[in-house]
NUFI-413762 format. One record per atom (N, C-alpha, C): residue number from 0; residue in three letters; chain; atom name; x, y, z. Coordinates in steps of 0.2 Angstrom, whole numbers, plus 5000, padded with zeros to 4 digits. Layout:
N
NUM Ala A CA X Y Z
...
This chain:
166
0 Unk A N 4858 5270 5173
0 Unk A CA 4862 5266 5169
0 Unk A C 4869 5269 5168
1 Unk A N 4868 5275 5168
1 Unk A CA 4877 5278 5165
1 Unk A C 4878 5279 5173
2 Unk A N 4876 5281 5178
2 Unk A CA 4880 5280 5184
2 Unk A C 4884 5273 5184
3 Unk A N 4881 5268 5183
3 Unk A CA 4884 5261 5182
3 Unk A C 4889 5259 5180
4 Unk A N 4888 5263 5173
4 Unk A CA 4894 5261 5169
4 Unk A C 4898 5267 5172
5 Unk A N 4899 5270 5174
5 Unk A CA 4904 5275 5178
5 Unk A C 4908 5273 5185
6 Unk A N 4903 5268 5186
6 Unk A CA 4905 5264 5193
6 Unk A C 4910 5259 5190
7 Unk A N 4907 5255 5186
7 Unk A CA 4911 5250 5182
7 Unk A C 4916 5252 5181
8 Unk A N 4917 5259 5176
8 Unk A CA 4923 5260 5174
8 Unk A C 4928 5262 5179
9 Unk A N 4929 5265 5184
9 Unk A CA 4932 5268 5189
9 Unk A C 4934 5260 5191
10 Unk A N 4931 5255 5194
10 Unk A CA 4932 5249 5197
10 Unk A C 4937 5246 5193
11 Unk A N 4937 5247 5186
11 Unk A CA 4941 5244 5183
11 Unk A C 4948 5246 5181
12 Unk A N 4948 5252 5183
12 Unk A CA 4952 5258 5183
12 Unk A C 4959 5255 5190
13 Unk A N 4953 5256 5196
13 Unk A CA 4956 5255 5199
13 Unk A C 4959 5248 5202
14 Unk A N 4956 5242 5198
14 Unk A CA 4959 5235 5198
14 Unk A C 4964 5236 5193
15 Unk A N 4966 5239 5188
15 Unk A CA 4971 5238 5185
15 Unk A C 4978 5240 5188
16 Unk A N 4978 5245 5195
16 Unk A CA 4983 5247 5199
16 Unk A C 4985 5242 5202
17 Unk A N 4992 5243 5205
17 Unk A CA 4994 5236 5208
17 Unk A C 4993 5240 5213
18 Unk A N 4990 5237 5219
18 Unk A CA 4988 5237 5227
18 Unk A C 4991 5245 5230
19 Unk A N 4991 5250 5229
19 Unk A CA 4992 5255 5234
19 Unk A C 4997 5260 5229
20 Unk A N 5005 5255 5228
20 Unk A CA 5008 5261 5225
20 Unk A C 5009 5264 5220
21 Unk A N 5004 5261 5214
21 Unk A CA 5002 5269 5209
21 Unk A C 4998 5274 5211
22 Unk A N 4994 5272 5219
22 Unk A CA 4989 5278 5222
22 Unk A C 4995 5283 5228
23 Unk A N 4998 5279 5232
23 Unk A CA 5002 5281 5236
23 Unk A C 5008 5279 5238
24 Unk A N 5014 5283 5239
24 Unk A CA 5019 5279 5241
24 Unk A C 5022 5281 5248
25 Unk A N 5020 5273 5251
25 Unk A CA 5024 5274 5259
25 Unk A C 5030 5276 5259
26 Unk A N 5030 5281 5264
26 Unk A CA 5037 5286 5268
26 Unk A C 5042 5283 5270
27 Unk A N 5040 5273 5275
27 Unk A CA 5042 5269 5276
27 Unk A C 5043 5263 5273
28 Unk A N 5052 5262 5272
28 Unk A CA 5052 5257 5269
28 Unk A C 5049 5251 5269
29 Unk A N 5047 5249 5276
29 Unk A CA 5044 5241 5276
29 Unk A C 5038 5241 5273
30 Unk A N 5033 5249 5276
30 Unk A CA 5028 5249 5273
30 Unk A C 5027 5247 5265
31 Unk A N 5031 5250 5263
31 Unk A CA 5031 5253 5252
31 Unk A C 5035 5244 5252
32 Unk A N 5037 5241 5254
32 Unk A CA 5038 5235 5254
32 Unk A C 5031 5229 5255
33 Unk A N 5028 5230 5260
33 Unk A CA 5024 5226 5263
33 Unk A C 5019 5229 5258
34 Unk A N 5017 5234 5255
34 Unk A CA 5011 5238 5250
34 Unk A C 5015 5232 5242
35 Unk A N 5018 5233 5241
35 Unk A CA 5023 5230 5235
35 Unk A C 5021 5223 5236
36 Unk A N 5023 5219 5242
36 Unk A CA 5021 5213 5242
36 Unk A C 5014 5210 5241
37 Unk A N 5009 5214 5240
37 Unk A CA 5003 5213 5240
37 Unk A C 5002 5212 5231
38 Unk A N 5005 5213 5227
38 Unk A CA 5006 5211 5221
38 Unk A C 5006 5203 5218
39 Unk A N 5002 5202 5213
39 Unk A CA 5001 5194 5213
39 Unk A C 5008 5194 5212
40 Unk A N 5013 5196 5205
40 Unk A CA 5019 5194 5203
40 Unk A C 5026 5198 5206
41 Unk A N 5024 5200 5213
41 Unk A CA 5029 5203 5216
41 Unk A C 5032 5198 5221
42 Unk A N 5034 5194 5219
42 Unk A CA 5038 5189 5222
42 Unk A C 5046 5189 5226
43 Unk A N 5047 5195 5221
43 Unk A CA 5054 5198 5226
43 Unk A C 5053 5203 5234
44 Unk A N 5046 5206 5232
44 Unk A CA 5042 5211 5238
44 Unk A C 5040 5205 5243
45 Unk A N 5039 5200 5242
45 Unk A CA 5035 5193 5247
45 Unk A C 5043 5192 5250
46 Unk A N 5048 5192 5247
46 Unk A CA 5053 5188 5250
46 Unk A C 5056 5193 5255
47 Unk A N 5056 5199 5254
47 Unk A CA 5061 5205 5257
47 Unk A C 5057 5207 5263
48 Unk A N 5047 5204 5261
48 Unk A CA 5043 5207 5268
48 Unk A C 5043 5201 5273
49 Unk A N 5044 5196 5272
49 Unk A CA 5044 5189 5275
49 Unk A C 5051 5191 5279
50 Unk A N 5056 5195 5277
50 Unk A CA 5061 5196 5283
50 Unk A C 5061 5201 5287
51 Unk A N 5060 5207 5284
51 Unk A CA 5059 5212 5287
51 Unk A C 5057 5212 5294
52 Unk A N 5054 5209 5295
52 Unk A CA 5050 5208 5306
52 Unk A C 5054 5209 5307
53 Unk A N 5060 5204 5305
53 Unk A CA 5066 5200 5309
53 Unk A C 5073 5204 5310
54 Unk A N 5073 5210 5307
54 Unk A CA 5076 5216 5306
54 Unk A C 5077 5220 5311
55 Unk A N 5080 5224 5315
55 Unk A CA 5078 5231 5317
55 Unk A C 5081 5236 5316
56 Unk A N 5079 5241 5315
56 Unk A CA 5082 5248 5313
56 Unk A C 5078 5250 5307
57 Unk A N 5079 5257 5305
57 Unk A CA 5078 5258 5297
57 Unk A C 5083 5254 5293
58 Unk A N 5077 5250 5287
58 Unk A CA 5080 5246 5281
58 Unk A C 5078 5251 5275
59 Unk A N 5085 5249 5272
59 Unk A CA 5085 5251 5264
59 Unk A C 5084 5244 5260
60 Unk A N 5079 5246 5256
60 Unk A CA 5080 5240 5251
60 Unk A C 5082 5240 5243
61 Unk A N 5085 5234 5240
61 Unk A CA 5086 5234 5233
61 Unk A C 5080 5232 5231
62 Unk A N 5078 5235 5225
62 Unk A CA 5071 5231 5221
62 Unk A C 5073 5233 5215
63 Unk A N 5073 5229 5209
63 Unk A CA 5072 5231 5201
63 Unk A C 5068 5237 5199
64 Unk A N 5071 5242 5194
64 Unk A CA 5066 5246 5192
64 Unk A C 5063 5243 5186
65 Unk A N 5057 5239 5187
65 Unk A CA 5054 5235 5181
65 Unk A C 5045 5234 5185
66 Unk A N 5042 5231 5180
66 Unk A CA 5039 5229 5182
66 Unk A C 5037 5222 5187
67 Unk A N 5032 5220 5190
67 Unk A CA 5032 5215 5195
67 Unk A C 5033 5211 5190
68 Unk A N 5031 5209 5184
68 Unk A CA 5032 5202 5178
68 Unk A C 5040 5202 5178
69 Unk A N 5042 5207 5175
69 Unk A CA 5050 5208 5172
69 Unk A C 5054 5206 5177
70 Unk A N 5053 5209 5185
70 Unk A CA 5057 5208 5189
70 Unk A C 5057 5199 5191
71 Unk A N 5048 5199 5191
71 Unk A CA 5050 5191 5192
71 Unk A C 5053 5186 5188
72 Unk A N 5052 5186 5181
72 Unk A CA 5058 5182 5178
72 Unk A C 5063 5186 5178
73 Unk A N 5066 5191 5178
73 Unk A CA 5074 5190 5181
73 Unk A C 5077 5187 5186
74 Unk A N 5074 5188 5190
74 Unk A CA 5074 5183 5197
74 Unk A C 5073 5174 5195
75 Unk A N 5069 5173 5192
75 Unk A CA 5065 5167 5189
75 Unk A C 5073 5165 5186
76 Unk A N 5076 5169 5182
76 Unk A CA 5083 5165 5176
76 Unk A C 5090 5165 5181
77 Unk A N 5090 5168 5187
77 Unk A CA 5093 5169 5192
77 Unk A C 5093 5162 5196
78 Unk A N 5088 5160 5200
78 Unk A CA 5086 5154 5202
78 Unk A C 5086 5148 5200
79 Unk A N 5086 5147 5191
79 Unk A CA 5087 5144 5186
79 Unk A C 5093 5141 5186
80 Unk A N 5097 5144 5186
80 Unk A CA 5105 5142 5189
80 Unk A C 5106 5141 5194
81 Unk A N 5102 5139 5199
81 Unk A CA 5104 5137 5204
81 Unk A C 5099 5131 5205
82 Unk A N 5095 5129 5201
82 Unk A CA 5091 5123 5200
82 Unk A C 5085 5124 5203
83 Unk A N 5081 5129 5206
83 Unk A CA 5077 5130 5209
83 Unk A C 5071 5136 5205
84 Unk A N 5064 5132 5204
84 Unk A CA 5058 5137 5201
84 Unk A C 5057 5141 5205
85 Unk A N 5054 5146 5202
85 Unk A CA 5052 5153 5205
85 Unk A C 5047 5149 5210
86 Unk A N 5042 5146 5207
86 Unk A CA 5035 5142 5210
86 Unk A C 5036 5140 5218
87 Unk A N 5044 5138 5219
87 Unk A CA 5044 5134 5224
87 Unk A C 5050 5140 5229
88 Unk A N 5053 5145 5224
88 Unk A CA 5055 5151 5227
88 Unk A C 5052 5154 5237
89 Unk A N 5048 5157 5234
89 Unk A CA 5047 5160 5243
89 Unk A C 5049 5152 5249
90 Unk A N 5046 5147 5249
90 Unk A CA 5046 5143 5253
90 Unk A C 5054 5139 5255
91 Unk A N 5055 5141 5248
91 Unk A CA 5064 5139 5250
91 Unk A C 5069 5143 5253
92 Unk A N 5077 5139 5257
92 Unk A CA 5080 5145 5259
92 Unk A C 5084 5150 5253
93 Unk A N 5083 5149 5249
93 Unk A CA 5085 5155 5245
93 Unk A C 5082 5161 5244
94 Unk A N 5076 5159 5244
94 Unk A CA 5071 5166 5249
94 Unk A C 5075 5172 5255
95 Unk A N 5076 5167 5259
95 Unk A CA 5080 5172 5264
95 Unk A C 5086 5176 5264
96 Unk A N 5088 5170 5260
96 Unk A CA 5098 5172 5256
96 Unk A C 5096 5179 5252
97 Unk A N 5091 5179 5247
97 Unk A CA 5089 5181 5243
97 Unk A C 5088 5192 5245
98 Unk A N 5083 5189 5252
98 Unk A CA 5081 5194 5256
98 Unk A C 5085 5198 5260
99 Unk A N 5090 5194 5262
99 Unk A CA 5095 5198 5266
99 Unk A C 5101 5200 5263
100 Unk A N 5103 5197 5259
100 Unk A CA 5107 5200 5254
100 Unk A C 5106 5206 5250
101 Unk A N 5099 5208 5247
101 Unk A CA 5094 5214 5245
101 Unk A C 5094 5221 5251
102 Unk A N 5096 5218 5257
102 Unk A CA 5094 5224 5260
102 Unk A C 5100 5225 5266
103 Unk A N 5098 5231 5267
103 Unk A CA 5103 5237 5271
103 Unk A C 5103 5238 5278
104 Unk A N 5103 5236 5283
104 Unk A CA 5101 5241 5288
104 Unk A C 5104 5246 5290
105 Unk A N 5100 5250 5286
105 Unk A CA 5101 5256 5285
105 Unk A C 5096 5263 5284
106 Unk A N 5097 5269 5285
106 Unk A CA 5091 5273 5282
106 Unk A C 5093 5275 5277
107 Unk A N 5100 5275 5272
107 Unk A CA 5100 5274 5267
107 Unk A C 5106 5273 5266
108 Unk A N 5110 5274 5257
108 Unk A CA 5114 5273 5257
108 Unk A C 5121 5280 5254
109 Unk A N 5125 5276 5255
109 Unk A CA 5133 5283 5255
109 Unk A C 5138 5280 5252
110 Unk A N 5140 5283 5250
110 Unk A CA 5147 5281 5247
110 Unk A C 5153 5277 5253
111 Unk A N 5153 5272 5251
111 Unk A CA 5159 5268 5255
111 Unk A C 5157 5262 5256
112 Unk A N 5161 5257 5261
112 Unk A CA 5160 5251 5259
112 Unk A C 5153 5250 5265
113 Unk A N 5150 5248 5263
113 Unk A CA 5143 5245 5268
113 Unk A C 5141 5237 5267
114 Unk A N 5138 5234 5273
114 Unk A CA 5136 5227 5271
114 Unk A C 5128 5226 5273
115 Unk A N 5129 5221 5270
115 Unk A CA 5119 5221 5270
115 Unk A C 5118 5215 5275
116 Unk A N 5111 5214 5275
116 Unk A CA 5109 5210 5282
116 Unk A C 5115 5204 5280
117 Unk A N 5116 5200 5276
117 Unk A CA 5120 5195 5275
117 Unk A C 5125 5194 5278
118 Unk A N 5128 5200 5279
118 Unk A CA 5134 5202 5283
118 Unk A C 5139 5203 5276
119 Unk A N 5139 5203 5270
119 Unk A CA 5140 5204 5267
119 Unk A C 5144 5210 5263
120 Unk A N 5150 5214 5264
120 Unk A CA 5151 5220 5263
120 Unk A C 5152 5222 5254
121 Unk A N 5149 5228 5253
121 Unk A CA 5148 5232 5245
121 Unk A C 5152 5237 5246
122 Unk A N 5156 5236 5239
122 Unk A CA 5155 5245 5239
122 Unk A C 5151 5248 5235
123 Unk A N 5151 5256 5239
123 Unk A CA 5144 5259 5236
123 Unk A C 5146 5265 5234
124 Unk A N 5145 5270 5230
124 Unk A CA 5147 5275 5225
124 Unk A C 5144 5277 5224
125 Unk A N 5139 5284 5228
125 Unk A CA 5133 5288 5228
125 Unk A C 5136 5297 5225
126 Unk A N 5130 5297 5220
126 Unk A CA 5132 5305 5218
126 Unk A C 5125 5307 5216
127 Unk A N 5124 5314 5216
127 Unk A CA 5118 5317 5214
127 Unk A C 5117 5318 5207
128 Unk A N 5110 5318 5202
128 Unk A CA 5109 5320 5196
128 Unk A C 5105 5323 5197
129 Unk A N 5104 5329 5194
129 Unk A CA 5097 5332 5193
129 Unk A C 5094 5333 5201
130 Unk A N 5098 5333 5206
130 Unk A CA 5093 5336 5215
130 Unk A C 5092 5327 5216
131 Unk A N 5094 5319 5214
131 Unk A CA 5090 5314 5214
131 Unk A C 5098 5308 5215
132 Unk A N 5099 5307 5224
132 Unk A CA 5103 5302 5223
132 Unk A C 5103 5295 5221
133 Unk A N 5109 5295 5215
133 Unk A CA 5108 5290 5213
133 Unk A C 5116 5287 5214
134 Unk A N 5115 5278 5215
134 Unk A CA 5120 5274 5220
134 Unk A C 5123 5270 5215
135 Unk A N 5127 5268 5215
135 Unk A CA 5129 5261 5210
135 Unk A C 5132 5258 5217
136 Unk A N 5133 5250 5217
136 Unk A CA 5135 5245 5219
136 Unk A C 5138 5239 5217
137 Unk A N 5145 5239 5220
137 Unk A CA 5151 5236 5218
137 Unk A C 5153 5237 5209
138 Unk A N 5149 5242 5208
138 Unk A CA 5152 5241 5200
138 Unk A C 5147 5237 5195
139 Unk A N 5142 5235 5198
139 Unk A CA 5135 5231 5197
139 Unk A C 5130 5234 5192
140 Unk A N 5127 5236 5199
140 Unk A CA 5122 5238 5199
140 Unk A C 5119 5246 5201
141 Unk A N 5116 5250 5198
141 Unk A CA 5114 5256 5199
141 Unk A C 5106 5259 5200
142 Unk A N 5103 5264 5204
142 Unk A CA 5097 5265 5202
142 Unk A C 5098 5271 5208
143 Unk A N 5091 5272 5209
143 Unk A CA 5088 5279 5213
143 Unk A C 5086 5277 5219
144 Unk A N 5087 5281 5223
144 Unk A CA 5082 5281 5229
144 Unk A C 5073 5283 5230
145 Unk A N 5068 5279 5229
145 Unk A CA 5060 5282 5228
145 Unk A C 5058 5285 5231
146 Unk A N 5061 5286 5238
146 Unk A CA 5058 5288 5245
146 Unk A C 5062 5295 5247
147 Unk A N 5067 5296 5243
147 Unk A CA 5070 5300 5243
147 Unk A C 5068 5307 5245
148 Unk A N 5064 5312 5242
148 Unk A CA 5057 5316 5243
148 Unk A C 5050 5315 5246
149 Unk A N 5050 5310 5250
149 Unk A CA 5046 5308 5254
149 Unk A C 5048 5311 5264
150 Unk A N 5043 5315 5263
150 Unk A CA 5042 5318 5269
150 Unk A C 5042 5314 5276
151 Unk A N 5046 5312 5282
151 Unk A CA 5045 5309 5287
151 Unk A C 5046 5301 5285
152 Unk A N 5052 5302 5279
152 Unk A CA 5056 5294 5277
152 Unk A C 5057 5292 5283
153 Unk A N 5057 5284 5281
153 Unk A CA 5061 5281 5286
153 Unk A C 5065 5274 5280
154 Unk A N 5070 5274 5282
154 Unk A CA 5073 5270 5277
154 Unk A C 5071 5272 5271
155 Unk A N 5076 5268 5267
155 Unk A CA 5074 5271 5257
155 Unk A C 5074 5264 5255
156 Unk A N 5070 5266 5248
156 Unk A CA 5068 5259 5242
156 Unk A C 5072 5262 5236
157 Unk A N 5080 5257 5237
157 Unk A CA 5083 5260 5230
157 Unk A C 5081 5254 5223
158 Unk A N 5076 5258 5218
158 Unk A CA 5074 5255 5211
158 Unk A C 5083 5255 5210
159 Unk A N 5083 5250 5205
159 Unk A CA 5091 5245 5203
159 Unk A C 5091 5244 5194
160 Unk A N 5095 5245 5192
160 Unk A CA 5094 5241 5186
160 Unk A C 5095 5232 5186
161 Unk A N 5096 5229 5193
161 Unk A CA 5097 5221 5197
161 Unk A C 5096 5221 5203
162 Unk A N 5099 5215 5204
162 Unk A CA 5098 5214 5211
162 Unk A C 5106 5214 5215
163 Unk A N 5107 5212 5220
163 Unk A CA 5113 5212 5223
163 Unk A C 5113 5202 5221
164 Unk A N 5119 5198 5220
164 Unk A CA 5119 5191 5220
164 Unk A C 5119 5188 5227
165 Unk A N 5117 5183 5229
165 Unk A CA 5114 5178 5235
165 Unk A C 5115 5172 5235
């Protein structure tokens, strides 16, 4: 019986984790993307891995530094002004708008003007804090690179305090 209850507890331990990256984080962006996507309310990671095939090179991605709820209703009041539910989100083309706008093809990012898959050009404003580069864009939005200290990176996942607009 206390085996059981040990089993139990560890299973529920482990069901509280979202899919992979409280246990582990990929080296590779598409990977630490496609892991993220496996989240029930990670709907911005569905959209970003739904492009990604379609990409080549190392990609950089924008993601919220929030939780999978948080980020989806940001996204959610985002959409909202454009007439369009979260519900009906992935399947429409704002999904892709959405997705390529988000992302870099790049292995990460530098100070200067860069443009994301959209074709879309940023300016970008990267300096160190603490040994941990941190980026702002266009005067927006800021955050950190995750994959930064990850041995045999490939592309970065920079957490944001936003998203880039679409």
């Amino acid at each position: 019986m206390k085996r059981l209850s040990i089993a139990v507890a560890a299973l529920l331990l482990l069901g509280a984790c979202s899919l992979g990256l409280d246990l582990y984080t990929p080296p590779d962006s598409r990977d630490f993307v496609a892991s993220c996507a496996r989240g029930y309310d990670a709907v911005a990671c569905k959209a970003l891995n739904n492009v990604s095939g379609s990409l080549s090179g190392e990609l950089t991605f924008v993601l919220v530094n929030a939780s999978d709820a948080d980020s989806k209703a940001m996204l959610a009041r985002d959409l909202a002004s454009k007439g369009i539910g979260i519900e009906a989100f992935l399947s429409s083309p704002e999904a892709r708008k959405f997705a390529l706008a988000n992302t870099f093809v790049a292995p990460t990012l530098s100070t200067g003007r860069l443009a994301t898959a959209d074709g879309k050009g940023h300016d970008v404003q990267c300096s160190q804090r603490e040994g941990t580069q941190f980026c702002r864009i266009d005067g927006q939005i800021e955050g950190f690179n995750q994959l930064q200290r990850e041995p045999g990176r490939s592309g970065s996942i920079y957490l944001m305090d936003g998203y880039l607009p679409f």
